[in-house]
N, C-alpha and C positions, 0 to 999 in steps of 0.2 A: 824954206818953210817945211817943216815934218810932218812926215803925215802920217796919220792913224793906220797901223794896219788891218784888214782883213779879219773878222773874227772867226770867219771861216777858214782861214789857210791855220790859225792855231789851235784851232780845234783838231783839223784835219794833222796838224803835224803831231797833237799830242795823242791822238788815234792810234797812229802809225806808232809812235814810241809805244804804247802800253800793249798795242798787239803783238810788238817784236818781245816786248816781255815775256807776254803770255806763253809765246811758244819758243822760247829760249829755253834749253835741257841743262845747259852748262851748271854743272854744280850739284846736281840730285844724288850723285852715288854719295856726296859727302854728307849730307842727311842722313841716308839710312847706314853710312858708317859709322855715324855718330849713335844711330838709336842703337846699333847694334854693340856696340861700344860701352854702353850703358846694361844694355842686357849681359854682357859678357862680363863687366863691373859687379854685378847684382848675384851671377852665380857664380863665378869665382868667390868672391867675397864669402855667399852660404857655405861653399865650400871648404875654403880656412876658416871659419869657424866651427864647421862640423868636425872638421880636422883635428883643429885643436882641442875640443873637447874628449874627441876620441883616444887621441894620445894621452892625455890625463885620465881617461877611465882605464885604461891600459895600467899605466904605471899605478891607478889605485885597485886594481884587481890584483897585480903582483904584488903590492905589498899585502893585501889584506891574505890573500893564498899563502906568502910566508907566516904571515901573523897565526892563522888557522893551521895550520902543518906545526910550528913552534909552541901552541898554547895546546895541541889535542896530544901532544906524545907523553907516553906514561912515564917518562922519564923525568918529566918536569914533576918539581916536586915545587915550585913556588904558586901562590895562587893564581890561577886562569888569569883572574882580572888585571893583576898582576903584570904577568907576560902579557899582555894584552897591550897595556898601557905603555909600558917600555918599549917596546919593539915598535909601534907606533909612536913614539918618541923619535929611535932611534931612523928612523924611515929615510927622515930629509923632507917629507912633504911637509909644506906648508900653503896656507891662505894668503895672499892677497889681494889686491885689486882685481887682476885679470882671474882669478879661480877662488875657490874656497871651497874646503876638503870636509866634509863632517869627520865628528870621531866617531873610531866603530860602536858599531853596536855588537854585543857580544851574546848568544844565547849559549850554554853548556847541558848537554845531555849524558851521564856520565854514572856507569857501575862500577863493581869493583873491578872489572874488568875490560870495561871500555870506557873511551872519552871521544863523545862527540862535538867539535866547536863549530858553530857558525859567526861567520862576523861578518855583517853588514854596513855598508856604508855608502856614502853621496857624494859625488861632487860637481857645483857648479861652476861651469865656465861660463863666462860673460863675452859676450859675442863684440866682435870691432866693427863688422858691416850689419848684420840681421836684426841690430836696435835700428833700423832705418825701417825694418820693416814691421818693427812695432813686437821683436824677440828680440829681450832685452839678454837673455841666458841661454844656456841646454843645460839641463840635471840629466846626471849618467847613475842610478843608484847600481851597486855592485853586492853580490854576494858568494862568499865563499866558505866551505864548510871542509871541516880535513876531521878523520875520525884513525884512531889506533885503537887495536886492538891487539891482544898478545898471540902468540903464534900456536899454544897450545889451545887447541878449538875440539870442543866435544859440539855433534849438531846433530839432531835427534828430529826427524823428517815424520809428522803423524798427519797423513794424507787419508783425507775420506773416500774409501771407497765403494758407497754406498749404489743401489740402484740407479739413482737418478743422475751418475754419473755419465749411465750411457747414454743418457739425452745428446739432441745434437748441440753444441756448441755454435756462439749468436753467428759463426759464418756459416751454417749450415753445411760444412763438407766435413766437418771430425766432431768428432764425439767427443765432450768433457774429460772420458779419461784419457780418450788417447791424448787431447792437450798436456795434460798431468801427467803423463809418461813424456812427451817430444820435452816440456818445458823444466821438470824435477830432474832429469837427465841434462839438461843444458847445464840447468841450476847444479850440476857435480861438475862438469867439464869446468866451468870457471871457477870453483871454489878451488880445485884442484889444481889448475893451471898457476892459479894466485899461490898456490901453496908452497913456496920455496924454500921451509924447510919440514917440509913433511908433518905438519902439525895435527891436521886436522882429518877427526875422526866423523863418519858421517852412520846412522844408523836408521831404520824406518820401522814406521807403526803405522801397517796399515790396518783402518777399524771400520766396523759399519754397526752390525748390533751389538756386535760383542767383537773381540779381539782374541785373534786363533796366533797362539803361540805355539813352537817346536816343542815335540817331547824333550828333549836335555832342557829346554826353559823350564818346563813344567815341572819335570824333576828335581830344580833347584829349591822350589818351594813347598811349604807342605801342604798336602790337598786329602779332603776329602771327598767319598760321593765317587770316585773314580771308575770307570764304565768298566764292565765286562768285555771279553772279545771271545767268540769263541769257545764260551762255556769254563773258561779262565779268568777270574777275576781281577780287578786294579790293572786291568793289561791297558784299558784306556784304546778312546777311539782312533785307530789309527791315523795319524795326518789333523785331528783335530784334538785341541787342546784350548778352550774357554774357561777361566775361573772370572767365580762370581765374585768379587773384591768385595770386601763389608765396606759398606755405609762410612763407617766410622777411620779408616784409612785415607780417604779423601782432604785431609787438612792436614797431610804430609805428605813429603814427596819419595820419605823413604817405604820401603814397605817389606814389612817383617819376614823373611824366608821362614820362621818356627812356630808361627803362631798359624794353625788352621784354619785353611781358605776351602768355602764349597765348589767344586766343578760344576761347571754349566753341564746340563744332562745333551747331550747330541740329540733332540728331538723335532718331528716336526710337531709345534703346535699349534698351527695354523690353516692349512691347507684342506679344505671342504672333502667328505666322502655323505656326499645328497641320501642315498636311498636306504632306507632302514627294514623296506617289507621285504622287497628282495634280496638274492646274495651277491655280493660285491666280491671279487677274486682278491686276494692277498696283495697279488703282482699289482691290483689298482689303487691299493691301500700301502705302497712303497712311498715313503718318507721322499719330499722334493725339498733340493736343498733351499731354494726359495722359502719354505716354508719354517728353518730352522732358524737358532738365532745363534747358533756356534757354528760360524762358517759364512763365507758369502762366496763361496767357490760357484760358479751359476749349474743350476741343474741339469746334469747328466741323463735322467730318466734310468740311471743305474743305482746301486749299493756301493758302488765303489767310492773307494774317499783314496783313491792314491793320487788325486790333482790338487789337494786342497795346500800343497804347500805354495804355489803361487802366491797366497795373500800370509804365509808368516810373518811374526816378527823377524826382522832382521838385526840382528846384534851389530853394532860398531863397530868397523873396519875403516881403514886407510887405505884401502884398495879401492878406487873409486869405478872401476872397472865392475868388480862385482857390484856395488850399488846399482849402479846403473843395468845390469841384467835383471835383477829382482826389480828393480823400477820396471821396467821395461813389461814383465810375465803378471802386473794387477790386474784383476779384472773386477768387475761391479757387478755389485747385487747387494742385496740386504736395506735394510733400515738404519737410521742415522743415531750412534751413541756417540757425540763430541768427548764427552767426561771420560766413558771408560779407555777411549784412546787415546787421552790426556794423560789418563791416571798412567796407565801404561810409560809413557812416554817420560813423565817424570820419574818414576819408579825406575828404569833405564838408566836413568843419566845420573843420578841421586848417587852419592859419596857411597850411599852403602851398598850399589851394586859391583864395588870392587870384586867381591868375590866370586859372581858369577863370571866376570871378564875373564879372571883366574885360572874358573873351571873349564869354560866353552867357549871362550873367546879366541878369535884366533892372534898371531903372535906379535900386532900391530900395536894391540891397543891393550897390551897386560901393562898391568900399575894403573890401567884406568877403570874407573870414571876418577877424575883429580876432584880433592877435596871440595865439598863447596864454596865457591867465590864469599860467600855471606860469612863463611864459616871462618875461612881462610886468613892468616896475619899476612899472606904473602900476594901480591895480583900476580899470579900465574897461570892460571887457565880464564877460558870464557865455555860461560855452557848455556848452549843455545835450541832451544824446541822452535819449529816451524810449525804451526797449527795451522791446516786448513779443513774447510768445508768448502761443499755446497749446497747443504739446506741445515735443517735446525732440528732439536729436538724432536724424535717419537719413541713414545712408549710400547713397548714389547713383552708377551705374553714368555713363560720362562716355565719349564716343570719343578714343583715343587720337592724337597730336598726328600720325602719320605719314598717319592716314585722314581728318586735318581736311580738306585740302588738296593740291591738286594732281590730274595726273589719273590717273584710275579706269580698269581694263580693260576698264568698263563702257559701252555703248550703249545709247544714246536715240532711239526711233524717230519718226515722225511721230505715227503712230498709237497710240504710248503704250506700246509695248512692249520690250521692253529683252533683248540680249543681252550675253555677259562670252566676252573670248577668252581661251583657256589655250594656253600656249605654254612650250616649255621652257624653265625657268629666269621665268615670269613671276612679276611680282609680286602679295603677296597670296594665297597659296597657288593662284596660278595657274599656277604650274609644274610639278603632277601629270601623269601619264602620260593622254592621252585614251583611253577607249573604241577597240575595234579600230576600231568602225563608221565614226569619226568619219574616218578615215582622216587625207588633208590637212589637213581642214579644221578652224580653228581658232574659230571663232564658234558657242558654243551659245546657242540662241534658246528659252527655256525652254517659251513658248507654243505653237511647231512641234512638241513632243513627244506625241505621246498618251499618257494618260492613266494607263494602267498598262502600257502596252509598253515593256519592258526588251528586247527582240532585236537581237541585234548582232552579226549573223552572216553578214552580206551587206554590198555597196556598199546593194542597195536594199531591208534592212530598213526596219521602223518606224522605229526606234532613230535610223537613221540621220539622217532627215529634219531634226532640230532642228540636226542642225550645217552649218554654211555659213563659205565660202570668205571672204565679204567678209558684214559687220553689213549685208543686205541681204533684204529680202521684201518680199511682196506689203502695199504700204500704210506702207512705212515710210521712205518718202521718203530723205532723205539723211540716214541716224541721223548721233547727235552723240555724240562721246565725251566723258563726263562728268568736270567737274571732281568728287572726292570729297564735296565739298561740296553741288553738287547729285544726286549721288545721294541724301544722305539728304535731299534738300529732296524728292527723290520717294517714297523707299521707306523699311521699317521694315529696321533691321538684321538682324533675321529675319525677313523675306521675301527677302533680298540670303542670308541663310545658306540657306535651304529651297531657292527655287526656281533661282538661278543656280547654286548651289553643290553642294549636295546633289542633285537630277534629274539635274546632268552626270554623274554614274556617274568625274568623273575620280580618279584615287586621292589619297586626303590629304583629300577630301570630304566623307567619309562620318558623320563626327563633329559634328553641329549644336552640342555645346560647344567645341569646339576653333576654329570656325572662328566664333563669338560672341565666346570669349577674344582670338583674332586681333584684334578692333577696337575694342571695349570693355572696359574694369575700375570698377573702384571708383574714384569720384572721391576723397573720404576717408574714414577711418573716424570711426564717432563721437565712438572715443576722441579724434582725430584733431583732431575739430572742437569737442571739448570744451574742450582743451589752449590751440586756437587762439581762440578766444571770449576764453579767462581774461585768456589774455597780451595780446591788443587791447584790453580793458580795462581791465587794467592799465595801459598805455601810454595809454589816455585818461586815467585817473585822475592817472597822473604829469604828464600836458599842463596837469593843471585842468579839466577836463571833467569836469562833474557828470552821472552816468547814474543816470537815475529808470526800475527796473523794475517791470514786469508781467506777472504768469505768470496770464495770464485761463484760471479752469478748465485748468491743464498738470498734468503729471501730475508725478512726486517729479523725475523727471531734471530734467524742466524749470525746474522749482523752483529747484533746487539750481545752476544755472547762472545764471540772471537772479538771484537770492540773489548769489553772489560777484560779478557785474559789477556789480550796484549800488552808489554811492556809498557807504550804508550802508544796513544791514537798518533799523534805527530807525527811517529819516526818508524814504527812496528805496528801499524796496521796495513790491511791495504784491500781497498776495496776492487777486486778486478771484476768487470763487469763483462767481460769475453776473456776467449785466449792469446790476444795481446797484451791486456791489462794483467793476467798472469804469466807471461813471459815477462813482463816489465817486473812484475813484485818480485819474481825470483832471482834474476836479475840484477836487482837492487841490495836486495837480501845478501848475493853474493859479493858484491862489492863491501858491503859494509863488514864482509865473515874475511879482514885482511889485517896485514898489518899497517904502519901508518898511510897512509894515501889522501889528498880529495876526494872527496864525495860530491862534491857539490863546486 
C-alpha cells in the first residue's frame, strides 16, 4: 500500500533546488557577451554605412572637381552646360538601389577674361544597418568650383589711406593700416608665387582726400593752376601733385592727357588760428598737413614736403619686391575720397594709358596697359582694380581756382613776416575803405600793430604804425610778393583771414566767414561723390574691368558703395569685419588672380 508523501520534504526539496539556482553563476559572461555582441553589431554596422556613403562622396567630389576644371577653362569653346552634361555622362556614376547620385547643378560666373564654374551636387546612400535605427540614408551634398583666368593680369591696388586708418584694429594690438601693409604685402607674395609665367602686373592708388601723384605722372597730363616754388612759376609743389579731375570724366575710365585739368592748390583750409585782437607769429600760422586736402603725409610741424612721396601713385610693375616696399612706407591721415581713387585707379589701367607706361614706366610692363577686355576680339588679358575702404564718403573744403595762382596782394619779408596792401578797387576784398589812421599808406604789416590798440585818431597813433608806404621794415629785406600759391605754401587760410584781414580794421573785413567763403568751398558733396564712384564703376565694368571690393571694418555707407562697385556681391565683394577677415579677402582675391585651379 503507498503512501502519500510529506508535503513538507517537497517543499523543502524544491527550496533547495531554486536556491541552488539562485546562486548558480555558470553562464553570466555569455549574456553580457551576447549584449556586447549586439552593441558591437550596431556600431560596426553605423560604421559600413558611414563608410559607404563617404566613399561615394569621394568619388562624387572627384568627378564633379574634374567636371569644374573641364567646363571653367577658356579653351573650351563648347557651351558650359554642354561640358557639363557630357563629362557627367561620361563619369560612370550611376543610381541605384544602394545610392543615387543627383545631377549637377551648374552656376557660371564668367568675363571676357575669366570663367568661374561651380557645380554642386548630392548623393544619397541608403544605409544596410542604421534603417534599424530608424536612418533610412546619409546625403553627402558636394561642392566644387575651378575658375581660369589668363596669365596676362594687369591688378591695380586702390587702398584707403585715410585717418581713421590708424585706429586700433578689432584685436587691439595693430593698427588698420599696419593690417593693410602685413595683409596687401602677403596678398603680392601669393599672386607672385602663383605667377609662372611672369604675367602679372601689380600697381597702387593710394587715396584719402585727394590722390598725390609723382611729377613725371603729372607731367603726362595737361594742368592748369600749377603752384609757384620759389618765386618761379609752374615749378609745382614739390613731392605733391593733386588734380582736380572734372566732374564730367567720371563715366569713363579713360581720361584725356590734352584736355585741361585744374591742380589742387597745396593749401591748408581748415586748421583754426582763434585770435584776431592780438598778433599771432607766422611760424603759428604754418600750413599743417592735416589740414590740406593734397596730401595725407601726417604733419611734420615743418615746410618741408620731401616725405610726401610715401603715399604716391605707384605705376605697374612686375617687380613684386618693389610693390611691396611702397606697400610697406603708407601711412594715414586725411579724409576719405572713394571716387577720386577710383577714378585714378581706372584711369591707370584704361587702354589709353599705354602711353604713359611708354613714357615712365619701367621695362616690365611696356605695351601695357593691354587693350580693354570689353573692347578686345581676343581674351588675352584680365584687368583687375582692388577697391578698399574703411569708412565712407566726406566732403572737403578745396581753394578756389582764382586764389590757386597768380599773384597775391600779399608780402613776404626776409624775416618771415608778411604784409597785404589794400587799395581801391583791390583785389580779393582788398578794396575796403582803410582806417583814417592809415592815411596814404597802403601796406598793413599785421606784426607792427600792438596788441589790443585799436586808436586811430592821429598821424602818430598806435593804430597807425602797422601801416607803411612801401612792404618795407626793420628786418625785412627786399619783401617779395607772393605768387597765391605760395602764400598757402606759407600760411593757413585763417591766419591770411585773422591776421591780414581782420587786425586791418579795413571795412568788408570784419566777417572771418565771409572772407574764408571768399577762397575756399566745398570740393564735393558726398552725395556728389557717391554719384561719381557708381558711374566710374560702371564704366570700368562696361570696359571689362573686374573690381574686387573691400569695406575692412566701414561702416553701412561705406558698405553700400564698395557693395555696388563690385563686380558682384557673390564673388568680388567681401566684407572683413577685422584683420583676419582681410587676410582672408586678399587671400582669396589672390587665388582667384591665376591660371586654371579650384577655388573652391
Amino acid at each position: 500500500m503507498l503512501k502519500k508523501p510529506a508535503s513538507r520534504t517537497v517543499a523543502a526539496a524544491f527550496h533547495r533546488s531554486f536556491s541552488k539556482f539562485l546562486h548558480d553563476e555558470t553562464g553570466a559572461m555569455a549574456i553580457f557577451g551576447l549584449f556586447i555582441f549586439f552593441l558591437m553589431l550596431a556600431f560596426g554596422g553605423i560604421a559600413v554605412d558611414v563608410m559607404r556613403s563617404e566613399t561615394r562622396r569621394v568619388t562624387l567630389i572627384q568627378t564633379t572637381d574634374r567636371i569644374s576644371l573641364a567646363a571653367a577653362s577658356l579653351r573650351q569653346q563648347r557651351p558650359v552646360q554642354d561640358v557639363v552634361e557630357d563629362w557627367w555622362a561620361a563619369s560612370g556614376i550611376y543610381s541605384g538601389h544602394a545610392a543615387r547620385f543627383d545631377a549637377p547643378v551648374l552656376q557660371v560666373d564668367q568675363t571676357t577674361s575669366l570663367r568661374r564654374v561651380t557645380v554642386s551636387s548630392k548623393v544619397r546612400s541608403y544605409n544596410h544597418f542604421m534603417h534599424l535605427l530608424d536612418v533610412d540614408y546619409l546625403d553627402a551634398p558636394t561642392v566644387s568650383q575651378a575658375a581660369q583666368g589668363v596669365s596676362h593680369i594687369e591688378v591695380m591696388m586702390v587702398l584707403d589711406i585715410t585717418g581713421s586708418m590708424n585706429s586700433p584694429a578689432s584685436s587691439g594690438t595693430t593698427t588698420k593700416i599696419q593690417d593693410l601693409r602685413t595683409y596687401a604685402q602677403e596678398f603680392v607674395d601669393i599672386v607672385k608665387a602663383n605667377d609662372s609665367k611672369d604675367g602679372v602686373s601689380i600697381g597702387i592708388v593710394p587715396y584719402a582726400a585727394q590722390v598725390n601723384i609723382p611729377a613725371n605722372l603729372r607731367q603726362q597730363f595737361t594742368v592748369s593752376r600749377l603752384s609757384s616754388w620759389n618765386g618761379i612759376a609752374n615749378q609745382g609743389v614739390p613731392n605733391i601733385n593733386c588734380i582736380e579731375m572734372p566732374t564730367t570724366t567720371y563715366s569713363a575710365t579713360a581720361l584725356s592727357r590734352s584736355a585741361t585739368m585744374p591742380m589742387a592748390a597745396v593749401a591748408d583750409t581748415t586748421s583754426s588760428t582763434s585770435n584776431t585782437t592780438n598778433f599771432v607769429a607766422p611760424t603759428s600760422g604754418t600750413p599743417s598737413a592735416t589740414g590740406r586736402i593734397c596730401t595725407t603725409t601726417p604733419d611734420s610741424g615743418s615746410t618741408s614736403y620731401n616725405d610726401e612721396l610715401v603715399n604716391h601713385v605707384f605705376l605697374p610693375t612686375k617687380n613684386g619686391d618693389a610693390v611691396k616696399e611702397r606697400i610697406a612706407r603708407l601711412t594715414a591721415n586725411g579724409n576719405t575720397s572713394i571716387a577720386l581713387g577710383m577714378r585714378w585707379g581706372t584711369a591707370l589701367i584704361d587702354e589709353s594709358a599705354r602711353d604713359i607706361y611708354t613714357a615712365i614706366g619701367d621695362s616690365t610692363v611696356q605695351g601695357r596697359p593691354a587693350d580693354n577686355p570689353a573692347t578686345s576680339d581676343d581674351i588675352h588679358a584680365r584687368k583687375i582694380i582692388i577697391l578698399m575702404t574703411d569708412g565712407e564718403h566726406v566732403s572737403n573744403t578745396h581753394v578756389y581756382d582764382t586764389y590757386k595762382t597768380g599773384l597775391s596782394p600779399i608780402w613776404r619779408g626776409a624775416d618771415g613776416n608778411f604784409a597785404i596792401r589794400f587799395t581801391a578797387g583791390g583785389p580779393a576784398l582788398t578794396g575796403g575803405t582803410r582806417p583814417a589812421c592809415a592815411g596814404t599808406r597802403t601796406y598793413f604789416a599785421p606784426h607792427l600793430k600792438p596788441n589790443s590798440d585799436t586808436t586811430c585818431n592821429s598821424s602818430t597813433s598806435a593804430g597807425r604804425v602797422a601801416w607803411l608806404t612801401t612792404p618795407t621794415w626793420t628786418g625785412s629785406g627786399t619783401a617779395v610778393q607772393l605768387d597765391w600759391s605760395e602764400v598757402w605754401r606759407y600760411l593757413r587760410v585763417s591766419w591770411v583771414a585773422r591776421q591780414l584781414y581782420m587786425r586791418s580794421n579795413v571795412t568788408g573785413t570784419s566777417n572771418y566767414d565771409t572772407i574764408m567763403n571768399q577762397f575756399r568751398g566745398t570740393y564735393l558733396s558726398v552725395s556728389n561723390m557717391n554719384s561719381l564712384l557708381q558711374a566710374n564703376c560702371t564704366a570700368a565694368k562696361n570696359a571689362g574691368i573686374e573690381i574686387y571690393g573691400i569695406a575692412f571694418a566701414a561702416p553701412a555707407g561705406g558698405q553700400a558703395q564698395i557693395q555696388g562697385c563690385s563686380t558682384n556681391v557673390e564673388n568680388y565683394y567681401f566684407d572683413a569685419k577685422n584683420g583676419e577677415d582681410l587676410r582672408s579677402a586678399f587671400n582669396t582675391i589672390a587665388t582667384y588672380i591665376s591660371d586654371l585651379r579650384l577655388t573652391q
